[in-house]
C-alpha positions as CSV (number, residue, x, y, z in Angstrom):
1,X,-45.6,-97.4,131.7
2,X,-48.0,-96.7,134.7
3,X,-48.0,-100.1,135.5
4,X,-45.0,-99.3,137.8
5,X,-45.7,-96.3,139.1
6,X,-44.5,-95.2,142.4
7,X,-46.6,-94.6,145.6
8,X,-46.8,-91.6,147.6
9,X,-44.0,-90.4,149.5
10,X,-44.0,-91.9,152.8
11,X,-41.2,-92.2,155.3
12,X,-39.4,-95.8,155.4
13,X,-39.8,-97.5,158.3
14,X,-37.2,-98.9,160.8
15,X,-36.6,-102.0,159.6
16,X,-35.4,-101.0,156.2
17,X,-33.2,-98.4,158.0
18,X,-31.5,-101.5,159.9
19,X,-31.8,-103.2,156.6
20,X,-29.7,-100.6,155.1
21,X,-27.0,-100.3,157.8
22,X,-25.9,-103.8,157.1
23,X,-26.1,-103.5,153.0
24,X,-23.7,-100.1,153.7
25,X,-21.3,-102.4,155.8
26,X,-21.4,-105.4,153.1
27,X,-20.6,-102.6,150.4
28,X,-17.7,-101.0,152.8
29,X,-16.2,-104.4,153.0
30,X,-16.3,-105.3,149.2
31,X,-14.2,-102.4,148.6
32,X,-12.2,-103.5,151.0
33,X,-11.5,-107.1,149.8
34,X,-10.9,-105.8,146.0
35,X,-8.5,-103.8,146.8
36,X,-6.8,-106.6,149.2
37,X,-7.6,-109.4,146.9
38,X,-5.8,-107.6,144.2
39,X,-2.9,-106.4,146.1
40,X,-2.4,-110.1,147.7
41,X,-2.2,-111.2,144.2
42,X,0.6,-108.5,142.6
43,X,2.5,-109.7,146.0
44,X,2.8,-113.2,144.9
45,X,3.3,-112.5,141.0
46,X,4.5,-110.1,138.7
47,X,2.0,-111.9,135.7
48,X,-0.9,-109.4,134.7
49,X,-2.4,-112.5,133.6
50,X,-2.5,-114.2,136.8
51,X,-3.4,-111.1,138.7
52,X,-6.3,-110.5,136.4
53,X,-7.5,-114.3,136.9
54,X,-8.1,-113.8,141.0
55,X,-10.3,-110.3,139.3
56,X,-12.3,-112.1,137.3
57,X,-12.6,-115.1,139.8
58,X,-14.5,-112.9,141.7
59,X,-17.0,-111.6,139.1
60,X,-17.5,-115.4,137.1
61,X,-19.9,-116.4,139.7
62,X,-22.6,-114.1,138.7
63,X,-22.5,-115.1,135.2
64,X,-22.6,-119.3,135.9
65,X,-24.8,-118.7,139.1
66,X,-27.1,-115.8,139.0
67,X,-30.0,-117.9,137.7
68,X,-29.9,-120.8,139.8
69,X,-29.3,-118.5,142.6
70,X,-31.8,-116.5,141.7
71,X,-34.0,-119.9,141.8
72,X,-33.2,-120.8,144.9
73,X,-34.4,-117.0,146.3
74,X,-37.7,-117.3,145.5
75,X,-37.9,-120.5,147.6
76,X,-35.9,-119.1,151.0
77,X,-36.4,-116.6,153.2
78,X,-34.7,-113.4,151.8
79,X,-33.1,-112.3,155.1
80,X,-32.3,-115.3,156.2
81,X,-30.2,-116.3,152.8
82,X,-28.3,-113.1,153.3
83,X,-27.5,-113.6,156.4
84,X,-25.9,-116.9,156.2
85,X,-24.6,-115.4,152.7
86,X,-22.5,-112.6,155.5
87,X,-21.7,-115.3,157.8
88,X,-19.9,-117.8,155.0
89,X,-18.1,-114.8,153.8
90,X,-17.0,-113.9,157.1
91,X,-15.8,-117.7,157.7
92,X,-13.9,-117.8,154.1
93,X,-12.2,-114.1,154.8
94,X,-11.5,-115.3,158.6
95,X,-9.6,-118.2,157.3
96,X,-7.9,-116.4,154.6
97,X,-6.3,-114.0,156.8
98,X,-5.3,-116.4,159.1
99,X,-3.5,-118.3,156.2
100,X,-1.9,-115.2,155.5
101,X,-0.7,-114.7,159.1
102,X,0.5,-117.8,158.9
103,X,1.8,-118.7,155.3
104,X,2.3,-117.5,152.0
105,X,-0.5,-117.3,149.7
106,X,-0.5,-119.0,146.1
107,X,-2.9,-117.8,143.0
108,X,-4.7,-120.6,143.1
109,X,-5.5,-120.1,146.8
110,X,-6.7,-116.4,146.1
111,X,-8.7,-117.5,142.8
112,X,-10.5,-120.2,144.9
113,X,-11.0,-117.6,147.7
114,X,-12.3,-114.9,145.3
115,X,-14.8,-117.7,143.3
116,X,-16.3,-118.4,146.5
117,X,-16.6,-114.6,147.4
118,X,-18.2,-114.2,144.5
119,X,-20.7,-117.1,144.6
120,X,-21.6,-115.3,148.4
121,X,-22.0,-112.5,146.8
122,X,-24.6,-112.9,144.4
123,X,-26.4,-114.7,146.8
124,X,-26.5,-111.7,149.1
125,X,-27.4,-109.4,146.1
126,X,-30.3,-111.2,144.0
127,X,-31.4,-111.4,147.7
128,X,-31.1,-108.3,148.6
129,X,-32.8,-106.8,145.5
130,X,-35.5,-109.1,146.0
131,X,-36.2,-108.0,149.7
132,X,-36.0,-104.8,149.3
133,X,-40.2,-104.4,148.5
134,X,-40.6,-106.4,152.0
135,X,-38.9,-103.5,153.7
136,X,-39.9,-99.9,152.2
137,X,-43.3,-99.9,153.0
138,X,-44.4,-98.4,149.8
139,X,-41.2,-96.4,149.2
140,X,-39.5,-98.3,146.9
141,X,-38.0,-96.1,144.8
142,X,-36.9,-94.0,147.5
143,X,-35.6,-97.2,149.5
144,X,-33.7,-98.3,146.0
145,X,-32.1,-94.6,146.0
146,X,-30.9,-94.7,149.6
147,X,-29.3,-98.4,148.9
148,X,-27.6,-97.2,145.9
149,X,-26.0,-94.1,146.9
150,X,-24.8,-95.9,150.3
151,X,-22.8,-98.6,148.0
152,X,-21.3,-95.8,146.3
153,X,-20.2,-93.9,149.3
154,X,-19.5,-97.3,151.4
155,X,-17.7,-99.1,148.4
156,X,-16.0,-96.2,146.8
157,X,-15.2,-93.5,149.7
158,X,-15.2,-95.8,152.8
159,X,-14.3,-99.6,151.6
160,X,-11.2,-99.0,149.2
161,X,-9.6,-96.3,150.8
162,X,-9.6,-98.1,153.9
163,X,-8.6,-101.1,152.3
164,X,-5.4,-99.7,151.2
165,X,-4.8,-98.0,154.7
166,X,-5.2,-101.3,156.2
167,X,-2.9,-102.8,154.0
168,X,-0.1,-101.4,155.9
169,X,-0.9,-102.6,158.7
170,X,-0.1,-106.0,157.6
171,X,-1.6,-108.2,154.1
172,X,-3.9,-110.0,156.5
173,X,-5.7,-107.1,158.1
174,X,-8.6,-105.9,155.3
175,X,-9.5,-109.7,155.5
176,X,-10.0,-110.0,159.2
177,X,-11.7,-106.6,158.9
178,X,-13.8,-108.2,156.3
179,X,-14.9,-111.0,158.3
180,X,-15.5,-108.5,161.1
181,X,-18.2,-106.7,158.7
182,X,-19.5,-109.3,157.5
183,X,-20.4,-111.4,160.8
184,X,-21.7,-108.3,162.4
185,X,-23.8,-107.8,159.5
186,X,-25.1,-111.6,159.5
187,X,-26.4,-111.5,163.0
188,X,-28.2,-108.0,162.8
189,X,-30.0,-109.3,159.4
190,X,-30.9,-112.5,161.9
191,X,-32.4,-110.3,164.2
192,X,-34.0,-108.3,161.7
193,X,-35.9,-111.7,160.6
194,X,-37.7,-112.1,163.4
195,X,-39.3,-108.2,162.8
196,X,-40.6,-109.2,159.2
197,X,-43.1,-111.5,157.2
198,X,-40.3,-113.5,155.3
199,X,-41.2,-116.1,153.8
200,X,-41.8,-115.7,150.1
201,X,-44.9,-118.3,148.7
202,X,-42.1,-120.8,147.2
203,X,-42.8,-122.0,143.7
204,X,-41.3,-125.4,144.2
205,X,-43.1,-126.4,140.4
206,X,-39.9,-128.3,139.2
207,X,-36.1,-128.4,139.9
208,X,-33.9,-125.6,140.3
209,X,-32.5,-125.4,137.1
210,X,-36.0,-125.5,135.2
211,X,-36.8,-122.6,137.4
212,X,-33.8,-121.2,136.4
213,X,-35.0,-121.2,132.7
214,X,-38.0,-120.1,133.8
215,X,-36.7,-117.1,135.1
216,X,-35.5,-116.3,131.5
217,X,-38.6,-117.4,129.6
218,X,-40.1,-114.7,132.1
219,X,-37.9,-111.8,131.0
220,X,-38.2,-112.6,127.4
221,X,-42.1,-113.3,126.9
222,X,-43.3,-109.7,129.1
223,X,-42.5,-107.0,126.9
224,X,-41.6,-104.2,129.6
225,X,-39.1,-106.6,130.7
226,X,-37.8,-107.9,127.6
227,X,-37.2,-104.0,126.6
228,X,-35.2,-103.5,129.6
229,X,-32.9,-106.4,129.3
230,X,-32.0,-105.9,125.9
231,X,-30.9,-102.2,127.1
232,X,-29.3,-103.3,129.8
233,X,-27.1,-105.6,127.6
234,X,-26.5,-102.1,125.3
235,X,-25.6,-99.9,127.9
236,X,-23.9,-102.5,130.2
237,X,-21.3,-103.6,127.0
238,X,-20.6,-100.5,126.2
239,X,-20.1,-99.2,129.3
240,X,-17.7,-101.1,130.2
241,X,-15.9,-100.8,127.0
242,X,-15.7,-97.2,128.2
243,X,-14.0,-98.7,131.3
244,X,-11.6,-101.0,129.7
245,X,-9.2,-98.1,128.5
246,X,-9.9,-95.4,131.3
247,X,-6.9,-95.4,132.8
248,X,-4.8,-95.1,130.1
249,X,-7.7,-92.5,128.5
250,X,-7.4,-90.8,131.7
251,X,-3.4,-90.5,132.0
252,X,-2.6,-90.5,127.6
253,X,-5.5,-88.2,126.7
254,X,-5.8,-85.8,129.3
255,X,-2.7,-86.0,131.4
256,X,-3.8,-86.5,134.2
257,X,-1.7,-88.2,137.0
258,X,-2.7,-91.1,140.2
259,X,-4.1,-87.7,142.0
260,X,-6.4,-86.5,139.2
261,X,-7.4,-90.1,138.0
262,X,-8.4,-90.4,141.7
263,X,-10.3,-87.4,141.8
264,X,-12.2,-87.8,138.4
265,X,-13.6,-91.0,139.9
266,X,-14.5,-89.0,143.2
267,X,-16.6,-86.8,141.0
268,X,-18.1,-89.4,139.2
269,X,-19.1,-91.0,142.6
270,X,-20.7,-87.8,143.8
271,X,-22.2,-87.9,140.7
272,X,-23.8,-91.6,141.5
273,X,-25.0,-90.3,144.8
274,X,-26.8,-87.0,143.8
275,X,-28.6,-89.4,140.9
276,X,-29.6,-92.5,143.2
277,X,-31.4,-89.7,145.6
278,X,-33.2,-87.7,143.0
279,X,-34.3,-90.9,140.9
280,X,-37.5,-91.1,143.4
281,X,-38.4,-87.8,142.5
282,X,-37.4,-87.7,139.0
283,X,-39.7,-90.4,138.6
284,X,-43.3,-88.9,140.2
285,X,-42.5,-85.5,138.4
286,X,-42.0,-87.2,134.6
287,X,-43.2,-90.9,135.2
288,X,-40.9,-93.9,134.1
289,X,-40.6,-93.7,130.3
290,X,-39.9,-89.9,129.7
291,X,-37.3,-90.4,132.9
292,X,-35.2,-93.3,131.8
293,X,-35.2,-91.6,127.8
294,X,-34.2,-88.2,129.6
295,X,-31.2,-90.5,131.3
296,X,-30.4,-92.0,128.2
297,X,-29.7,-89.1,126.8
298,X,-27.7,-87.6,129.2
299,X,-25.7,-90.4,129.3
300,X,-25.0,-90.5,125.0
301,X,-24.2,-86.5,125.1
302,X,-21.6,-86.8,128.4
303,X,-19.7,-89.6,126.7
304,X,-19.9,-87.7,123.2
305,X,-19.0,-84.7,124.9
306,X,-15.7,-87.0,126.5
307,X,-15.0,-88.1,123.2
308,X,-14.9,-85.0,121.4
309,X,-13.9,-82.3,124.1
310,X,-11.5,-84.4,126.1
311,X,-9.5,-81.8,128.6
312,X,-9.7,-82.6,132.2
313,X,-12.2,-79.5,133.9
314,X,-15.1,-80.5,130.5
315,X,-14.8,-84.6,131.2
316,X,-14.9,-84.3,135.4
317,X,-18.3,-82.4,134.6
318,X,-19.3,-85.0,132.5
319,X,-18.5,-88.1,134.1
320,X,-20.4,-86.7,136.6
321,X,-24.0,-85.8,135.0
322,X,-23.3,-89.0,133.2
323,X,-22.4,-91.4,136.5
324,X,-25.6,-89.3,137.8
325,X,-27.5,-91.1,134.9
326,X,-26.2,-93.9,135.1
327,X,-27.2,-94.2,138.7
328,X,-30.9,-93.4,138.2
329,X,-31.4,-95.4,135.3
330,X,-29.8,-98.3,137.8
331,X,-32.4,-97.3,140.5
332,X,-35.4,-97.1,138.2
333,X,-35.0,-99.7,136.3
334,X,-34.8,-101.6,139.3
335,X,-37.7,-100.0,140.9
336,X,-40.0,-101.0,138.1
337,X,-38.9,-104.7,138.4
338,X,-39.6,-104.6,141.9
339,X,-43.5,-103.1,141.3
340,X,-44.1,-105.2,138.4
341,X,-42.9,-108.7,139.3
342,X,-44.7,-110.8,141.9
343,X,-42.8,-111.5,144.5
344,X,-42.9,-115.4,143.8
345,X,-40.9,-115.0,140.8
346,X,-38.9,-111.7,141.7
347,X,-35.8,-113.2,142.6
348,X,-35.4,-115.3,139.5
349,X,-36.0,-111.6,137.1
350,X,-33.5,-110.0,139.2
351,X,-31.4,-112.9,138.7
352,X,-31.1,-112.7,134.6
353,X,-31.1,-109.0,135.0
354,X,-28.2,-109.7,137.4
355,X,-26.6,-112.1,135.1
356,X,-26.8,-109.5,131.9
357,X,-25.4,-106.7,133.7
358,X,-22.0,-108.6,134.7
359,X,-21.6,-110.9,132.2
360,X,-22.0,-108.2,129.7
361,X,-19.4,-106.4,131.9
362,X,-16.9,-109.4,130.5
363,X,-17.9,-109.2,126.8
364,X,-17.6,-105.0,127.7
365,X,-13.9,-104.7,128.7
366,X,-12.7,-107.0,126.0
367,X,-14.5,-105.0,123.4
368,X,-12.7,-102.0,124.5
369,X,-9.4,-103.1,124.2
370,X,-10.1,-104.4,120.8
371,X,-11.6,-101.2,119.8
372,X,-8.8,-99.0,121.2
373,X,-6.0,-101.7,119.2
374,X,-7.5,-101.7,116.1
375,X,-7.5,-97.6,116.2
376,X,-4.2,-97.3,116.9
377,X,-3.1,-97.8,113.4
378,X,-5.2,-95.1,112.0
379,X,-5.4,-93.2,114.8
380,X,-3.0,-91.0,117.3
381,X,-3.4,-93.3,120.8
382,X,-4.7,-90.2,122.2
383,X,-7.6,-90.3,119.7
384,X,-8.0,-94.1,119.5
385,X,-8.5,-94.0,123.2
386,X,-11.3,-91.7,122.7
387,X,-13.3,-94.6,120.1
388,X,-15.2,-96.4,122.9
389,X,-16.8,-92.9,124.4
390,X,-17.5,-91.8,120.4
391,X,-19.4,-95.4,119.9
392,X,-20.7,-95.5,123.2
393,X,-22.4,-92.3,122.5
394,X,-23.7,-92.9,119.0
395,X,-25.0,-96.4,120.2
396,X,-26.6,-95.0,122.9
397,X,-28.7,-92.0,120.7
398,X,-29.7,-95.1,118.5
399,X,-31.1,-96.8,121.4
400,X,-32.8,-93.9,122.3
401,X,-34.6,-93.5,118.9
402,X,-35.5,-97.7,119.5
403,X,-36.7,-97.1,123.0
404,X,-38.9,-93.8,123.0
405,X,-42.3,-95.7,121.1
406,X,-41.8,-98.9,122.8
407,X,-41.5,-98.0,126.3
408,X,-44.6,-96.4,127.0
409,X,-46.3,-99.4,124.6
410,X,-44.4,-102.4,126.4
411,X,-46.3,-100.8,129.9
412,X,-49.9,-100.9,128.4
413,X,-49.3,-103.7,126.0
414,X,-48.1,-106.1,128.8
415,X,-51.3,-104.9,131.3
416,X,-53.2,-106.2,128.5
417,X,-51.3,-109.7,127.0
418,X,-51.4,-112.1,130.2
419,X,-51.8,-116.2,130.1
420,X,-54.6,-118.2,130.7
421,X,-52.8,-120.0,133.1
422,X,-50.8,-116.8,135.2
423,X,-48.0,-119.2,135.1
424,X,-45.9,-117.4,132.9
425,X,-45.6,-114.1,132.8
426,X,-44.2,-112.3,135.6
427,X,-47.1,-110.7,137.7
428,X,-48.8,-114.1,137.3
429,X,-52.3,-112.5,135.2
């Protein structure tokens, strides 16, 4: 898997560092409007139904959107799309909060506010990913590590707290703070156009949507690729199977109360963070293949160890090493898309990848509370609470097994394949 191998350590310049500033303020006010949208929502309703509809309104763009948007990246200016991505979500959560200065809210107002949040946002995201090579200078795994561990400090430690501070200062407020964010974040990326090359050598061969496809066809004919969507579609299900039931894992199985659950989600953040900044270096001491197996199996023997040793001090060590694992196998697998796609076609890759990772998410937390339902009759609740962590880990040694000849093969192998035409296959040979 040398194809994607990282340059030499170099520091990033400037622009990504101004680059980076806005990313950190769109992630501090995402956590900000989840925890308001939410909240908004339980205001109007008592329904866990209808609360969980303005959730998943949110999250539903990126699996009917992320390819077309991912399209209509490679023909725009990166910046330049995420900036008016920040300014129309600074509009929609400007008007918003003035509704709710003003008015009651309704559902329906809050699920058409959160689809069209969420269609913003994956706009600014397949953007973002894709820009990212246009800013590091060479660094790119470093530059991926620093974006990653600011969303988790930003999102997690920054956005949601302060969400729920600024709830009670009135239902209104995280939206006008979010529009604040966002606008201030719109016109720096603006400026930050006029520093950089941007303008990406548009593929306009056909209609959106056939580029769309084509983004697909790309993932699924390059064999590097290929491996790591199918992972992703693994790891991402599961995962979020894991997710489904943590609360009530959290509270039923180890006893833990608001305070604790909140801390064991601290730790796993910390853990994010420490894995985003050592994935650059992780990656030049083993190289990409023996890095992203040695994640894998962190992550299979933390959620094993969850599911078989599950008292509080063992499982806030675990989740952790395993959100550090998570985190670089995020980072790299990112990287290597970044060094190994041409930048015509980038945005469309990241796109599907995009696309697998959330709408998997869906499939993920309804698995979950399947799983844990269908235990319950043989199983203690306690115990059949613990059944996504034991399958998560089993699936994940299995995957391992898969992976470990393939990986290093799909790098050569795909150096080697190439089309007559460089039309279809991502680095265009």
């Amino acid at each position: 898997m040398s194809r994607a191998s990282t340059a030499p350590r170099t520091p990033l310049p400037s622009r990504f560092w101004v680059f980076w500033s806005c990313l950190t303020a769109g992630s501090a006010a995402d956590g900000m409007t989840l925890i308001a949208l939410t909240w908004a929502a339980s205001t109007v309703t008592d329904s866990a139904l209808a609360i969980s509809l303005v959730a998943m309104a949110e999250r539903l763009p990126w699996l009917l959107f992320a390819l077309p948007v991912g399209a209509v990246v490679d023909r725009l200016p990166r910046i330049a799309l995420m900036a008016t991505a920040g300014a129309a979500r600074a509009v929609a959560m400007l008007a918003l909060g003035g509704l709710l200065l003003t008015s009651d809210a309704s559902i329906g107002l809050l699920v058409a506010f959160a689809l069209f949040f969420g269609t913003t946002e994956v706009a600014y995201g397949i953007a973002a990913d894709t820009a990212v090579p246009l800013l590091a200078a060479g660094g790119v795994a470093q530059a991926n590590g620093h974006v990653r561990a600011s969303q988790i400090l930003s999102n997690d430690f920054v956005g949601r707290p302060l969400g729920g501070l600024l709830l009670k200062a009135g239902l209104a407020v995280p939206f006008l703070g979010n529009a604040l964010l966002n606008g201030a974040s719109a016109g720096v990326l603006l400026a930050l156009r006029r520093r950089i090359e941007d303008r990406p050598p548009a593929a306009r061969d056909g209609s959106v949507g056939t580029q769309a496809l084509h983004g697909l066809r790309l993932v699924r004919r390059d064999p590097l690729l290929r491996l790591l969507a199918g992972s992703a579609v693994v790891l991402n299900t599961l995962y979020a199977a894991m997710l489904a039931g943590q609360v009530l894992f959290v509270r039923e199985s180890l006893g833990l109360g608001s305070l604790g659950y909140a801390l064991l989600l601290s730790a796993a953040a910390v853990g994010g963070v420490a894995g985003s900044q050592y994935a650059r270096r992780l990656l030049d001491r083993l190289g990409a293949a023996r890095s992203l197996l040695t994640a894998l199996l962190n992550m299979a023997l933390c959620f094993l160890g969850v599911g078989f040793l599950p008292t509080a001090p063992v499982v806030v060590v675990l989740y952790a090493i395993a959100s550090a694992a998570v985190a670089f196998w995020s980072v790299s697998t990112l990287t290597l898309r970044q060094l190994a796609v041409d930048t015509h076609v980038l945005g469309r890759v990241n796109a599907t990848f995009r696309m697998v990772t959330f709408g998997m998410s869906v499939v993920g937390m309804l698995l979950g509370g399947v799983l844990v339902e269908a235990a319950t009759g043989p199983l203690r609740p306690e115990q059949a609470l613990r059944v996504p962590y034991w399958l998560a880990g089993v699936l994940y040694l299995l995957l391992l097994v898969f992976l470990k000849p393939r990986l290093t093969a799909a790098g050569s192998d795909a150096r080697e394949e190439g089309e007559p035409d460089g039309q279809d296959t991502p680095s265009g040979r």
